[in-house]
C-alpha positions in Angstrom: 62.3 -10.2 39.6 60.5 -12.6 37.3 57.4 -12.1 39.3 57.3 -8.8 38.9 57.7 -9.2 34.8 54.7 -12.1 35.3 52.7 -8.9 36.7 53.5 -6.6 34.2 52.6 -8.8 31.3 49.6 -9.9 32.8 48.3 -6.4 32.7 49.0 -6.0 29.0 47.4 -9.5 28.2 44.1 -7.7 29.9 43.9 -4.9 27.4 41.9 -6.9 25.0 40.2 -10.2 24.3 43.1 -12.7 23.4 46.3 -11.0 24.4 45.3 -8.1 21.5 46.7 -4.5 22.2 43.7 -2.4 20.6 44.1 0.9 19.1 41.8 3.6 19.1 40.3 4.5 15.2 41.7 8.0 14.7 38.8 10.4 14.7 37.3 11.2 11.2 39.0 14.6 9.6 35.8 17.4 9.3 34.1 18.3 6.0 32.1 21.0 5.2 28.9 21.3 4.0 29.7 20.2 0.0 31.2 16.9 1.3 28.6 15.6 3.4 26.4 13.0 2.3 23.4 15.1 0.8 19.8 14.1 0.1 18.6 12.0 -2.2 18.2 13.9 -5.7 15.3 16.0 -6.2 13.8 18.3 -9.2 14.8 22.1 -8.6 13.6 25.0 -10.1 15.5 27.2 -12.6 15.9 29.6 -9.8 17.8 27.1 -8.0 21.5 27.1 -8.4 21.5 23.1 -7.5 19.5 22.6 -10.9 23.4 23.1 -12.7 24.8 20.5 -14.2 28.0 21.7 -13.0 31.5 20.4 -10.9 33.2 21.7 -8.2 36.2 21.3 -6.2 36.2 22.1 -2.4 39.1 23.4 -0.5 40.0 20.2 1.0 40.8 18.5 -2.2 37.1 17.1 -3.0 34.9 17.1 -6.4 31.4 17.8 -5.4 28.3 19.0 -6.8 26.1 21.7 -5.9 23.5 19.7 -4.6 24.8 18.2 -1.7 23.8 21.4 0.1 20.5 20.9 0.0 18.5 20.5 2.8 19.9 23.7 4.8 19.3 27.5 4.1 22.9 29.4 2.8 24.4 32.5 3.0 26.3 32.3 -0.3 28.7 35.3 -1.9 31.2 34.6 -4.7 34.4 36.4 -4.4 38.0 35.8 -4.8 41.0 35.4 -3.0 43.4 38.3 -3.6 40.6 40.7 -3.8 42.2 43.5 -2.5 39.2 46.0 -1.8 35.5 44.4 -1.4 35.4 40.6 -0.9 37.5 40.5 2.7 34.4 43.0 3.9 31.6 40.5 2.2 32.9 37.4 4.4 33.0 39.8 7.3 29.2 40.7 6.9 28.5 37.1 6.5 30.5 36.1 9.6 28.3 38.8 11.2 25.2 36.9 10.1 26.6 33.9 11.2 27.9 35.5 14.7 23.9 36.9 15.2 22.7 33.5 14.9 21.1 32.1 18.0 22.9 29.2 19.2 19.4 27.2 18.7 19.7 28.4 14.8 23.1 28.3 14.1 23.8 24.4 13.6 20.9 24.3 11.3 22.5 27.3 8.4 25.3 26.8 5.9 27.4 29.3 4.3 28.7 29.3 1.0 31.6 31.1 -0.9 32.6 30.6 -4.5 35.2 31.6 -6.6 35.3 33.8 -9.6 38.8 33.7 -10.3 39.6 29.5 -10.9 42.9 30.4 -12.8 44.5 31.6 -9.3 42.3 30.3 -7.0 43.5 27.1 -6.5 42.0 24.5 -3.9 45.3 25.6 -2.0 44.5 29.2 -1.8 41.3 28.0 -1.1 42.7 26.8 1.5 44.7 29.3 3.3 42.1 32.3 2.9 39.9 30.0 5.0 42.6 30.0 7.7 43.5 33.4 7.4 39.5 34.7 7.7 38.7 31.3 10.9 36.1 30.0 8.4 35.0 27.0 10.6 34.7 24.2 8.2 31.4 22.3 10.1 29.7 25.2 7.9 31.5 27.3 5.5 32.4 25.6 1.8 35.0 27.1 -0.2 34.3 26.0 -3.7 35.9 26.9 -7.3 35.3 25.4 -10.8 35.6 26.4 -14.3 35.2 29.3 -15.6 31.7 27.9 -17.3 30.8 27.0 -14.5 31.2 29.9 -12.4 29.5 31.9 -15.4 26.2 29.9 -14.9 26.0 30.1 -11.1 27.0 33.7 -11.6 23.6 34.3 -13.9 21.6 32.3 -11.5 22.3 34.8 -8.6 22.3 38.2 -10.5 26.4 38.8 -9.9 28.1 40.4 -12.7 32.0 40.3 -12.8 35.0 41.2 -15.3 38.6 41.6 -15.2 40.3 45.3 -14.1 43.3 46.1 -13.6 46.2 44.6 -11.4 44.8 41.7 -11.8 41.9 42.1 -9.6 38.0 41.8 -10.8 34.9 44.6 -10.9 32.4 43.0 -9.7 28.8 43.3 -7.8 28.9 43.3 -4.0 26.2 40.9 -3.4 24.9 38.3 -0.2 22.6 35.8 -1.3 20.1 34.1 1.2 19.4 30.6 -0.5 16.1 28.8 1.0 17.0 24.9 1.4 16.3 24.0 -2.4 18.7 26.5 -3.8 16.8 29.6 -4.2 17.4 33.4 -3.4 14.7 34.5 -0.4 16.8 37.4 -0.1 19.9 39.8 -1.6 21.6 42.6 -0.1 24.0 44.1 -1.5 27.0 46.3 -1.1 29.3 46.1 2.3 29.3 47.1 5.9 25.5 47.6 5.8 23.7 46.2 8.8 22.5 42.8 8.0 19.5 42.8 9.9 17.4 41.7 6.8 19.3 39.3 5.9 19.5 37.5 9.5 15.7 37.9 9.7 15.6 36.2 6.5 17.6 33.1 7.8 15.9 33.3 10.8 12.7 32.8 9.1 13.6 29.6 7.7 15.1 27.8 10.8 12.4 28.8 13.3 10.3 26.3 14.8 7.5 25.5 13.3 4.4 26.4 15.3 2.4 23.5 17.0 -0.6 22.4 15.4 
């Protein structure tokens, strides 16, 4: 029998250099757009919702700032969780933006959803609303922040919003096309419209650039 054992533990000794049983690293978790590492810091406009000095907490537990979405064109609404009417129809239309994409284009386009409701909206509803609507996280960020905040990004895009009844919120129906330095290159607005326009207006930005 011993030679047999001899066998055995001279296979093992083989896995690595000096007798060392190596591990695999365990494969980095995926972050969406907010959390990757963004471009260096630039000067925005006043159009562009990355000139805010504002904070913001993504679904997956991290503080980020608006900024480190630069770079790549968005399809941003801001909504809230336990909407009970409009909001589940806007992150359908923008899934259907997204689902229109050509493969080519779709890597290359964000999309962006932010809360208006931060007092219920925690980072673990957040959470399970992007489960429940299959949000992929390589490209969707879930985002909320304070109430100030959400007020100034709100004036930036043109969406007004107020508290009704039952706890829900009135507020405008509105997709926002953001070119790559935070600016609106299109708005449609209300829900189950086609979004032809809107797709054309993404499409614009991620098309090849003609040859010289």
């Amino acid at each position: 029998m011993k030679p047999l054992l001899l066998a055995c533990i001279s296979i093992t000794l083989g896995a690595g250099p000096l007798g060392a049983v190596t591990t695999p690293k365990p494969a980095k978790a995926p972050e969406p757009p907010c959390c990757r590492e963004g471009l260096p810091p630039g000067k925005f406009s006043e159009k562009s919702i990355y000139s805010l000095d504002t904070k913001w907490t993504a679904d997956v537990g991290r503080e980020v700032k608006l900024d480190a979405l630069r770079g790549r064109p968005q399809v941003m609404a801001l909504f809230f969780t336990s909407c009970e009417h409009s909001c589940p129809f806007i992150v359908k239309d923008m899934k259907a933006i997204e689902a229109a994409l050509p493969a080519s284009a779709r890597d290359k386009v964000d999309f962006l959803l932010v809360s208006i409701d931060p007092a219920r909206d925690s980072v673990e509803a957040l959470r399970a609303f992007r489960e429940k609507h299959k949000l992929a996280i390589k490209h969707w960020s879930l985002l909320r922040g304070s109430p100030e905040a959400v007020k100034k990004i709100a004036d930036v895009v043109g969406f007004r919003y107020y508290p009704g009844s039952n706890l829900q919120y009135a507020h405008s129906l509105l997709v926002s096309v953001l070119n790559p330095e935070g600016e609106i290159v299109f708005q449609q607005a209300g829900i189950g419209t086609v979004r032809d326009d809107a797709l054309a207006a993404v499409l614009r930005m991620v098309a090849p650039k003609p040859k010289r």
